[in-house]
N, CA, C and O atoms as CSV, one atom per row, in Angstrom:
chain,resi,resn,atom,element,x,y,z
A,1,UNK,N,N,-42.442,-92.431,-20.890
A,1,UNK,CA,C,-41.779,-93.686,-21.118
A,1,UNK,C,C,-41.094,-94.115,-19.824
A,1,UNK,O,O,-40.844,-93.200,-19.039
A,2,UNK,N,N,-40.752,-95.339,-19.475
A,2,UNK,CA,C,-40.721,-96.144,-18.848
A,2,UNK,C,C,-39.257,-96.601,-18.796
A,2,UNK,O,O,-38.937,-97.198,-19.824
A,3,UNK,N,N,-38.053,-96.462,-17.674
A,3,UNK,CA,C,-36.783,-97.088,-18.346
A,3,UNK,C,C,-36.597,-97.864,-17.172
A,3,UNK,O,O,-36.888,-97.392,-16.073
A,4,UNK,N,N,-36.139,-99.010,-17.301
A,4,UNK,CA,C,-35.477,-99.872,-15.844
A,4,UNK,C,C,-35.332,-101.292,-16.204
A,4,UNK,O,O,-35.341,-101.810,-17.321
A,5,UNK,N,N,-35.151,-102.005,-14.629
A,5,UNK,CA,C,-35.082,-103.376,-15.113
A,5,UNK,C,C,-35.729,-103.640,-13.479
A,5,UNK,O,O,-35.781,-102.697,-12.690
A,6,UNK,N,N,-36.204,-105.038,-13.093
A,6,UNK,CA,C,-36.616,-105.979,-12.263
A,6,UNK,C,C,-37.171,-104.775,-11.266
A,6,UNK,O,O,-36.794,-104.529,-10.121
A,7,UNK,N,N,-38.134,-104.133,-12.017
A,7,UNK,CA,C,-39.135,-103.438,-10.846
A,7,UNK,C,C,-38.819,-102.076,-10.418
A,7,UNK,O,O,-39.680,-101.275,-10.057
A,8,UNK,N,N,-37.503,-101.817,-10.469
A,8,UNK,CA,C,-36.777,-100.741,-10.399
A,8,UNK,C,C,-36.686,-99.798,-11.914
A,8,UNK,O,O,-35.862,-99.879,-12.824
A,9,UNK,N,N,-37.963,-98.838,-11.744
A,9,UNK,CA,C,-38.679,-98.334,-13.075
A,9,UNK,C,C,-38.577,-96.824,-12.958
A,9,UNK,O,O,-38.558,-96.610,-11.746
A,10,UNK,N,N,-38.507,-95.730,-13.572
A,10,UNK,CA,C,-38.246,-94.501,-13.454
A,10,UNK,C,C,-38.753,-93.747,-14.665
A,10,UNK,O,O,-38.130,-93.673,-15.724
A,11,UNK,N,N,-39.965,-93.175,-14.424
A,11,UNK,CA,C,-40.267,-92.377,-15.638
A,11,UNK,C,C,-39.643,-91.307,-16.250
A,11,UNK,O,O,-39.400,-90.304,-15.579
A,12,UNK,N,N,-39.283,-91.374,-17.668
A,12,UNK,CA,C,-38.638,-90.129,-18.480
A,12,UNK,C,C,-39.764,-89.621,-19.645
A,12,UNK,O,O,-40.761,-90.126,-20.162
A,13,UNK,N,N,-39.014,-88.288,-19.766
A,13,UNK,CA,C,-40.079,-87.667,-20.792
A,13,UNK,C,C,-39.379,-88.237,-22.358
A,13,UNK,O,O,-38.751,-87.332,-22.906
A,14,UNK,N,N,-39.383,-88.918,-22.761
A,14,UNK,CA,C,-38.868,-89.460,-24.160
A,14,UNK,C,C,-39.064,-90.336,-25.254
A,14,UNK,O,O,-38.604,-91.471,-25.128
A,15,UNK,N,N,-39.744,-89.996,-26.467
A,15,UNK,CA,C,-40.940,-90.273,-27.409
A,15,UNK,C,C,-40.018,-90.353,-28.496
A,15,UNK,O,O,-39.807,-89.531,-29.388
A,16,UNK,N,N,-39.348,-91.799,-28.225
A,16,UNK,CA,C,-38.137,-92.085,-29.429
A,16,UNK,C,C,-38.844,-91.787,-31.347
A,16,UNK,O,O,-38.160,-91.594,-32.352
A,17,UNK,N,N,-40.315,-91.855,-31.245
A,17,UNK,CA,C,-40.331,-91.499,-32.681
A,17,UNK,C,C,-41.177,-90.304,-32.964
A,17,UNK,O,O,-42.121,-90.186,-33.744
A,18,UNK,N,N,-40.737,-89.620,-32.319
A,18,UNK,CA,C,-40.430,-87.975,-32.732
A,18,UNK,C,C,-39.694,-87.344,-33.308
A,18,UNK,O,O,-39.850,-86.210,-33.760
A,19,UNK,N,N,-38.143,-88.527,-33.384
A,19,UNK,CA,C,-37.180,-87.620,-34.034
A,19,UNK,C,C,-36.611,-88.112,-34.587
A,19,UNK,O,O,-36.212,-89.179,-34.119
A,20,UNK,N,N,-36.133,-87.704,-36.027
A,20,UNK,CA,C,-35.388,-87.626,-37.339
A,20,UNK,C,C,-34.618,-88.390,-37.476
A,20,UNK,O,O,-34.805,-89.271,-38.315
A,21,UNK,N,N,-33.094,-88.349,-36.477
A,21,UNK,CA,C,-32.124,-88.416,-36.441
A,21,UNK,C,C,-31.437,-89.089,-35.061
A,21,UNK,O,O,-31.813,-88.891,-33.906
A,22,UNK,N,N,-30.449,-89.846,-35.456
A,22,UNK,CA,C,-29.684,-90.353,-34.538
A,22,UNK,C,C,-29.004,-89.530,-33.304
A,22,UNK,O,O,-28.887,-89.779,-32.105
A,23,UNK,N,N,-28.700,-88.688,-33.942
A,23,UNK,CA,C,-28.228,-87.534,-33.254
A,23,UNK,C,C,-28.876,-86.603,-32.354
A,23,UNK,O,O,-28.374,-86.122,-31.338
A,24,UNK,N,N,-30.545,-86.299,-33.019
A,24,UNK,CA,C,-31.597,-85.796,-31.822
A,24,UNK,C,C,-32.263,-86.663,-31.340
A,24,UNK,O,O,-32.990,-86.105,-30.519
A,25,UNK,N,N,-32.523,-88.047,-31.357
A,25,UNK,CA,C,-32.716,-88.868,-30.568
A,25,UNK,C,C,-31.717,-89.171,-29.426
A,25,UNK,O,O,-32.053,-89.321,-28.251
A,26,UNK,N,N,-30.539,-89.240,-29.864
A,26,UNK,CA,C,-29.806,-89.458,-28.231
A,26,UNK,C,C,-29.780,-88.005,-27.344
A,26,UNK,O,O,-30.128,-87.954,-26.164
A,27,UNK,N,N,-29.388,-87.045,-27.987
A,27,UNK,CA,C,-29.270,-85.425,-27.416
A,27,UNK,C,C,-30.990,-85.581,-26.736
A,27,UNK,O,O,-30.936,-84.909,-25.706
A,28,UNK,N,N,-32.099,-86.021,-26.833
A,28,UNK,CA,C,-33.312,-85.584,-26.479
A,28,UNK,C,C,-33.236,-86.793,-24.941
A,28,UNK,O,O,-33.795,-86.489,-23.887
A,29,UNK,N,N,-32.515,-88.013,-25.104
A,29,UNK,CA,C,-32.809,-89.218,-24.296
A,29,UNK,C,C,-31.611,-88.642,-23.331
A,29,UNK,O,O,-31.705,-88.984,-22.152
A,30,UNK,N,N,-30.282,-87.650,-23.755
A,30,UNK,CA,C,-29.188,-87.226,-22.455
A,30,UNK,C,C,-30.024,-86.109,-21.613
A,30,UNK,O,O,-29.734,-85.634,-20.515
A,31,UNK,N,N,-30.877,-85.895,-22.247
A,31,UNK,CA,C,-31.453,-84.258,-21.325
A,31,UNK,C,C,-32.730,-84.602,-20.915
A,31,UNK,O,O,-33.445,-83.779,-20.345
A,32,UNK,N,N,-33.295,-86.375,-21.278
A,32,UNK,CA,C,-34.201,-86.668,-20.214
A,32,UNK,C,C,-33.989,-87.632,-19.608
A,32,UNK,O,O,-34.870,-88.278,-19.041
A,33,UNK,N,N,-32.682,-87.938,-19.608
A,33,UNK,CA,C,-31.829,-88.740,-18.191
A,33,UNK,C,C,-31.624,-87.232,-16.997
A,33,UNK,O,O,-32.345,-86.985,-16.031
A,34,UNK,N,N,-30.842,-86.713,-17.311
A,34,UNK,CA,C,-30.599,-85.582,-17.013
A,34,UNK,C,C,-31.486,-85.218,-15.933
A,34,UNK,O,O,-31.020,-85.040,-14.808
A,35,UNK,N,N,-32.486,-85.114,-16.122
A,35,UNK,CA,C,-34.044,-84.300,-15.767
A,35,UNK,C,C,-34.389,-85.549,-14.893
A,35,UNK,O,O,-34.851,-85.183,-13.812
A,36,UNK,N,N,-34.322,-86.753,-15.003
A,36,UNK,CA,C,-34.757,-87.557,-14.185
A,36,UNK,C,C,-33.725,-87.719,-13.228
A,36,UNK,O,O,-34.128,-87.461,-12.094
A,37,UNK,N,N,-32.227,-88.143,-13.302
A,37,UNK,CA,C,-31.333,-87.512,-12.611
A,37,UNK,C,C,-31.169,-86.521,-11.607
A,37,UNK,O,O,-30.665,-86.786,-10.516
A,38,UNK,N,N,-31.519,-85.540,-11.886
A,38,UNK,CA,C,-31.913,-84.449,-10.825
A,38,UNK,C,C,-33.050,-84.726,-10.271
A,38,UNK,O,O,-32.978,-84.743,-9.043
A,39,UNK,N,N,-34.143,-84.964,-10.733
A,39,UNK,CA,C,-35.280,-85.582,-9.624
A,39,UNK,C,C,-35.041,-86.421,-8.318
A,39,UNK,O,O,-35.465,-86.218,-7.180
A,40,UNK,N,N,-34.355,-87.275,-8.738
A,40,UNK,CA,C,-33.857,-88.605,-7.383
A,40,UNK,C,C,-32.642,-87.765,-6.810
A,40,UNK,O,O,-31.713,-88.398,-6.308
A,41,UNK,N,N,-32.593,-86.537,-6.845
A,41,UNK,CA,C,-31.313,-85.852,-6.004
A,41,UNK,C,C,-30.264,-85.841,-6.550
A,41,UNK,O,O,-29.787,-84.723,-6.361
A,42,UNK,N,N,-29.326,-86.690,-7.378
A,42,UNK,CA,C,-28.513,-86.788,-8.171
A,42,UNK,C,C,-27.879,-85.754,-9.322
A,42,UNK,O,O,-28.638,-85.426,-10.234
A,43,UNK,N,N,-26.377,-85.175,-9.313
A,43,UNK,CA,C,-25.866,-84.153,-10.270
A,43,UNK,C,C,-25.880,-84.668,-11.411
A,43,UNK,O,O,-24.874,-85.277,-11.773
A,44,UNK,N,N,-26.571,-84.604,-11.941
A,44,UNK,CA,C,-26.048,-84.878,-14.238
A,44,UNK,C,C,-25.133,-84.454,-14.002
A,44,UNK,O,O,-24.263,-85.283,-14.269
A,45,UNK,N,N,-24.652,-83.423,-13.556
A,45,UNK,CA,C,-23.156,-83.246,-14.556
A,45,UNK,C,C,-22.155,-84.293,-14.368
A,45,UNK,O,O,-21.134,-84.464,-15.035
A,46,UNK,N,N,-22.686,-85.142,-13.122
A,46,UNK,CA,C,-21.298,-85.721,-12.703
A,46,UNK,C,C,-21.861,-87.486,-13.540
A,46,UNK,O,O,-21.210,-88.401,-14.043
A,47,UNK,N,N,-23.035,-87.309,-13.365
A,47,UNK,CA,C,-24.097,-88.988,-13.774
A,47,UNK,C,C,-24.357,-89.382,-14.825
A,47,UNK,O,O,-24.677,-90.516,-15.181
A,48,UNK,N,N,-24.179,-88.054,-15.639
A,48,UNK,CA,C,-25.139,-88.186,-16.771
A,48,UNK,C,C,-24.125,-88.043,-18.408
A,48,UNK,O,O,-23.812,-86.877,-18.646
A,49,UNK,N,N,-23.779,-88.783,-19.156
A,49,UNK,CA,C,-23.388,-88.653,-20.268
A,49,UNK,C,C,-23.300,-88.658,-21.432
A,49,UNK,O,O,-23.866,-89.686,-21.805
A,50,UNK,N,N,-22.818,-87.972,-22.505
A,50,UNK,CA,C,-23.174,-88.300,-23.987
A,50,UNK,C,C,-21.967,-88.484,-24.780
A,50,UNK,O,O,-20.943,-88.058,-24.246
A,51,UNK,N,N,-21.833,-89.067,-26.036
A,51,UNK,CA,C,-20.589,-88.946,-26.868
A,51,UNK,C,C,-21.231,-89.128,-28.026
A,51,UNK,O,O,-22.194,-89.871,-28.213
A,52,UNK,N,N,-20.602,-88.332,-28.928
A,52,UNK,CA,C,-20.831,-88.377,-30.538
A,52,UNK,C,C,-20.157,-89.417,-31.018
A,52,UNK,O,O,-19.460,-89.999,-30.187
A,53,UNK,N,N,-20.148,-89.887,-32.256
A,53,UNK,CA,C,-19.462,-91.151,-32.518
A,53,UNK,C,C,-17.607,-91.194,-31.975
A,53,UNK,O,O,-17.045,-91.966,-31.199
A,54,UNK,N,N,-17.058,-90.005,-32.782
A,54,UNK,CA,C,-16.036,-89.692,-32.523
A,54,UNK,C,C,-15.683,-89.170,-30.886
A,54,UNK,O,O,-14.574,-88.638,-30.829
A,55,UNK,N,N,-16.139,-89.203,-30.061
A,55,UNK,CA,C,-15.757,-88.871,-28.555
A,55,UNK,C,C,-16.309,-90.651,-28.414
A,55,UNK,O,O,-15.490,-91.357,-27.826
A,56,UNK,N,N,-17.248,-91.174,-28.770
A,56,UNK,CA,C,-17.105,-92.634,-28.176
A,56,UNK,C,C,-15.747,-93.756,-28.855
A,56,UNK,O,O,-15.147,-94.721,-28.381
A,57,UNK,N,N,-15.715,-93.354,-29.578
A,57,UNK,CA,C,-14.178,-93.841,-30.491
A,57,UNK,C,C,-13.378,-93.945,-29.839
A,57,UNK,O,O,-12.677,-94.958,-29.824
A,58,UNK,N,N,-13.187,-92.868,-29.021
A,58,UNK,CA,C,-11.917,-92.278,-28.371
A,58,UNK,C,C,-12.001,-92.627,-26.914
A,58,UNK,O,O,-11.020,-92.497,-26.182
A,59,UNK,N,N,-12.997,-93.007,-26.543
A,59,UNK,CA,C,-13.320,-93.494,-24.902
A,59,UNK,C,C,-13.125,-95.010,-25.285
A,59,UNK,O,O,-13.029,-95.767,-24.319
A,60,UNK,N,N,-13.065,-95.458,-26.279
A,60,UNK,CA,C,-12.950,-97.241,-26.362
A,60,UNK,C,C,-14.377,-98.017,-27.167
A,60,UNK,O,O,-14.549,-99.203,-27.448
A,61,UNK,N,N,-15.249,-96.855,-27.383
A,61,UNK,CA,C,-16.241,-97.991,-27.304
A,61,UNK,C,C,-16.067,-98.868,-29.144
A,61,UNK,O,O,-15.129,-98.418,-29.802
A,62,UNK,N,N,-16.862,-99.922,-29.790
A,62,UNK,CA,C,-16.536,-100.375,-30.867
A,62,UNK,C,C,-17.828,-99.642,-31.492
A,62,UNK,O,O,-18.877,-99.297,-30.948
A,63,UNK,N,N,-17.350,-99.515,-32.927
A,63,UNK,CA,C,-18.166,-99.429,-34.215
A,63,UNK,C,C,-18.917,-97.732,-33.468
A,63,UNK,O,O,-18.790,-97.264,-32.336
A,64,UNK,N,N,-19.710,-97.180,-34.739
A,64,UNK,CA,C,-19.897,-95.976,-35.152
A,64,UNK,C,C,-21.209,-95.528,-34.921
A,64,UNK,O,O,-22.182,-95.508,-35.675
A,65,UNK,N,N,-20.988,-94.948,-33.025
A,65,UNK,CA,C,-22.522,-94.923,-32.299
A,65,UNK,C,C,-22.472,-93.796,-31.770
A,65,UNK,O,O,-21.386,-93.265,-31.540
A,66,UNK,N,N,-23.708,-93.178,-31.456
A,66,UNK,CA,C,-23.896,-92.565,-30.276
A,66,UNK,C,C,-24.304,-92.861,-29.160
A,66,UNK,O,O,-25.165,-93.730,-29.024
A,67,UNK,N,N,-23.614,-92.003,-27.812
A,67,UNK,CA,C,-23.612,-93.336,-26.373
A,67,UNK,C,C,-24.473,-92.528,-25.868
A,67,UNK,O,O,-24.261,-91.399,-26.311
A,68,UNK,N,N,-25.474,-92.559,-25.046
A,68,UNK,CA,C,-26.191,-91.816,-23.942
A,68,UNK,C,C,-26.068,-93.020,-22.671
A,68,UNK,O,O,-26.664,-94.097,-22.710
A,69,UNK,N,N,-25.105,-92.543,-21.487
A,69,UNK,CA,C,-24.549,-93.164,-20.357
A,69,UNK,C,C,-25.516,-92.289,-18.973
A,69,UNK,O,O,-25.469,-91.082,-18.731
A,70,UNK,N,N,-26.271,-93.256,-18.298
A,70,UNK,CA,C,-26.541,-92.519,-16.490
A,70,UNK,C,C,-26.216,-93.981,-15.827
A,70,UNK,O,O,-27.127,-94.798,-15.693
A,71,UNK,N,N,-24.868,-94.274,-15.416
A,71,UNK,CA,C,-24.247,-95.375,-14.491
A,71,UNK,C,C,-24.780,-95.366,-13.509
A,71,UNK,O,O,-25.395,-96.407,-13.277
A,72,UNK,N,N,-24.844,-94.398,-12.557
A,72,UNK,CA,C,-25.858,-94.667,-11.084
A,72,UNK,C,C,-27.473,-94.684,-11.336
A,72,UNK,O,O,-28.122,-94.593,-10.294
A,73,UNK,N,N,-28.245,-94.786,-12.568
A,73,UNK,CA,C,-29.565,-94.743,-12.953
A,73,UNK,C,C,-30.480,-96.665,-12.506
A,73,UNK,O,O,-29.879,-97.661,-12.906
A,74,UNK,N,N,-31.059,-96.745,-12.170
A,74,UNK,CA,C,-31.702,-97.597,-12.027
A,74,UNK,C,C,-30.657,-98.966,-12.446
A,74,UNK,O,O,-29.806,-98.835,-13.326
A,75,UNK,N,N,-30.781,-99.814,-11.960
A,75,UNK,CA,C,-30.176,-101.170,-12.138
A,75,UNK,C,C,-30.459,-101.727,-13.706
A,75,UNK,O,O,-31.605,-102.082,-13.984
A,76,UNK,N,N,-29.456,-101.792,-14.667
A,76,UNK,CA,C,-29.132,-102.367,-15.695
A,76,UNK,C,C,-30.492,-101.665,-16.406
A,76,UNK,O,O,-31.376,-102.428,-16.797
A,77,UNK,N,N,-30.657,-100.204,-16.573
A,77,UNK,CA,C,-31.625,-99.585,-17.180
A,77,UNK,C,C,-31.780,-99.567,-18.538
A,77,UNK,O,O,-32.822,-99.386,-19.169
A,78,UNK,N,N,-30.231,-99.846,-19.111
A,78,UNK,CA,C,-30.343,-99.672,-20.525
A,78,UNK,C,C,-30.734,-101.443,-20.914
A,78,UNK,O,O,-31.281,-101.498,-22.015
A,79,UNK,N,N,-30.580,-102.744,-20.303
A,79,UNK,CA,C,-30.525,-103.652,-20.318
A,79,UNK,C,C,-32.044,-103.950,-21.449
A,79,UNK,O,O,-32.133,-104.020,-22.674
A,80,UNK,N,N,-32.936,-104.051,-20.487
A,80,UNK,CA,C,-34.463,-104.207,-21.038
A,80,UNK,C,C,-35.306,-103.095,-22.288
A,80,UNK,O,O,-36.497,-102.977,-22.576
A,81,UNK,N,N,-34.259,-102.518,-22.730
A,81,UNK,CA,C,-34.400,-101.724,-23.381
A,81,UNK,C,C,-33.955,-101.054,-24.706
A,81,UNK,O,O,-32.926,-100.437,-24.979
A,82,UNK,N,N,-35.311,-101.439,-25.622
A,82,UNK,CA,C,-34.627,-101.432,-27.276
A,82,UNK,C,C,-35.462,-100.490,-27.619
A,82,UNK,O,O,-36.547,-100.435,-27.042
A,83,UNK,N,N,-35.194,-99.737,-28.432
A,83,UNK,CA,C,-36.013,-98.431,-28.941
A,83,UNK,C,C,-35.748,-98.608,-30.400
A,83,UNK,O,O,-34.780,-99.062,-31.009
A,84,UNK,N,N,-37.238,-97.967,-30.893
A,84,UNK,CA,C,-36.657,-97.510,-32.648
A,84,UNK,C,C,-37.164,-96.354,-32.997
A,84,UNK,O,O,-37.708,-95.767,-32.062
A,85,UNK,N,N,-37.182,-95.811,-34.019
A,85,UNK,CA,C,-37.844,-95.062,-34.258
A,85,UNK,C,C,-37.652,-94.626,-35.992
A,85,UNK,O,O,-37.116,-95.459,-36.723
A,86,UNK,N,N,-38.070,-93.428,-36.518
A,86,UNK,CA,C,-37.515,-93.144,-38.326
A,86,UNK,C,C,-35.748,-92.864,-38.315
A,86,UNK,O,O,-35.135,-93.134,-39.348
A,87,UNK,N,N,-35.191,-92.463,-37.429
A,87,UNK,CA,C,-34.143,-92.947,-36.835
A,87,UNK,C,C,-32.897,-94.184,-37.142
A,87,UNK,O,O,-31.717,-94.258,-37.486
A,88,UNK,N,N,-33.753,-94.833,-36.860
A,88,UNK,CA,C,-32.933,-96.101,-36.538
A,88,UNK,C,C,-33.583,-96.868,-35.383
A,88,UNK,O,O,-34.790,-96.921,-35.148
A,89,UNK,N,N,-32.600,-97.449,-34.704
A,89,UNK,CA,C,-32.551,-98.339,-33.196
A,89,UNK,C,C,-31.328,-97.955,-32.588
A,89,UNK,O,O,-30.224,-97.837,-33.119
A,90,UNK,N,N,-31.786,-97.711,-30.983
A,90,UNK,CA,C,-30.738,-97.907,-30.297
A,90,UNK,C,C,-30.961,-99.731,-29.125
A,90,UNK,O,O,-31.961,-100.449,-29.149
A,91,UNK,N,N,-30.041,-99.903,-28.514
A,91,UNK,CA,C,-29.863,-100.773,-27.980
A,91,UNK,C,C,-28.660,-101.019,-26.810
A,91,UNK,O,O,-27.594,-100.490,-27.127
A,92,UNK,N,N,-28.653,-101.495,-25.941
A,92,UNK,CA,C,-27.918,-101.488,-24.819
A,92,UNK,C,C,-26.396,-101.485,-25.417
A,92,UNK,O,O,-26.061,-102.230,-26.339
A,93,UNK,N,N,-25.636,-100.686,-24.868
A,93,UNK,CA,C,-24.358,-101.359,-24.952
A,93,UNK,C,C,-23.444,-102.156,-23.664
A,93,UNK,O,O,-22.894,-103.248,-23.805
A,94,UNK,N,N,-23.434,-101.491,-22.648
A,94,UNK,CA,C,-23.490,-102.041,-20.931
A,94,UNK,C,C,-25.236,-102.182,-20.614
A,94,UNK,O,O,-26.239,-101.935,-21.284
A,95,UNK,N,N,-25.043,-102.600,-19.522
A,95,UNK,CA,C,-26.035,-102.199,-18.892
A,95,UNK,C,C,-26.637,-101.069,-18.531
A,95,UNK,O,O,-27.816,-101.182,-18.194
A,96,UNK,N,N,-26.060,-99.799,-18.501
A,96,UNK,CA,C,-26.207,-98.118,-17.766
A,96,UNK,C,C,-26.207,-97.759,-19.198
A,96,UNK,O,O,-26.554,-96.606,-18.944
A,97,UNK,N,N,-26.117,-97.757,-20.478
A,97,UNK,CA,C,-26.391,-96.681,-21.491
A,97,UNK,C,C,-27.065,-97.694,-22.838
A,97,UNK,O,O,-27.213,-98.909,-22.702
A,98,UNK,N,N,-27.389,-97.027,-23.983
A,98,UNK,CA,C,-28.117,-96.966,-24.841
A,98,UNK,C,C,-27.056,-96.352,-26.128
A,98,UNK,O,O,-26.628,-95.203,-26.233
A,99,UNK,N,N,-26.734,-97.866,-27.302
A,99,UNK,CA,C,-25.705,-96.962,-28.437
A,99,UNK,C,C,-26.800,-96.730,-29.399
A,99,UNK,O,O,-27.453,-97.695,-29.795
A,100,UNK,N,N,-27.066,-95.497,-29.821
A,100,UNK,CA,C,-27.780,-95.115,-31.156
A,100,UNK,C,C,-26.472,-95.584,-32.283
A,100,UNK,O,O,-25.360,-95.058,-32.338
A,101,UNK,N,N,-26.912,-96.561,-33.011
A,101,UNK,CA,C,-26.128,-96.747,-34.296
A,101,UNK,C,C,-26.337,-96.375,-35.672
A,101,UNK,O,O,-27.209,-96.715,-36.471
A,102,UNK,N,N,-25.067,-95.384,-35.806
A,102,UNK,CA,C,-24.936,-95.171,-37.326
A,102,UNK,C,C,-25.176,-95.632,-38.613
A,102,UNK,O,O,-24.807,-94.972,-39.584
């Protein structure tokens, strides 16, 4: 799969309808940011982020999501980018991440 915006494109390993759940859909999309992250030289630990509903609550964000955040990742990556799957949908919340909603 394919994540970016205006040409600035970066392949990840991530096959949004493979999985079940809201919860292993974002955990599968933080550990193939992650992986692409470290490819372009870049630390995940420092780039790369996740929050369960309750840790995004608590960082500010609204309503009852899961966040998968890579801020230095390709220009407005989460922007052009809607996913679904048996799941649900996720959908941009900034530009740099993707809220899986509850």
């Amino acid at each position: 799969m394919r994540i970016g915006c205006d040409g600035d494109y970066l392949t990840i390993d991530w096959e949004p309808q493979k999985y079940k759940t809201k919860a292993e859909a974002a955990e599968a999309l933080y550990r193939s940011l992650r992986a692409a992250c470290e490819r372009v030289g870049m630390n995940p630990d420092i780039e790369v982020s996740i929050f369960n509903p309750e840790q995004a609550k608590a960082h500010g964000y609204v309503g009852k999501a899961w966040h998968v955040i890579w801020e230095s990742g390709p220009y407005d990556w989460g922007v052009s980018n809607f996913f679904a799957g048996p799941w649900g949908y996720c959908e941009p919340y900034w530009g740099f991440d993707l809220a899986f909603y509850e």
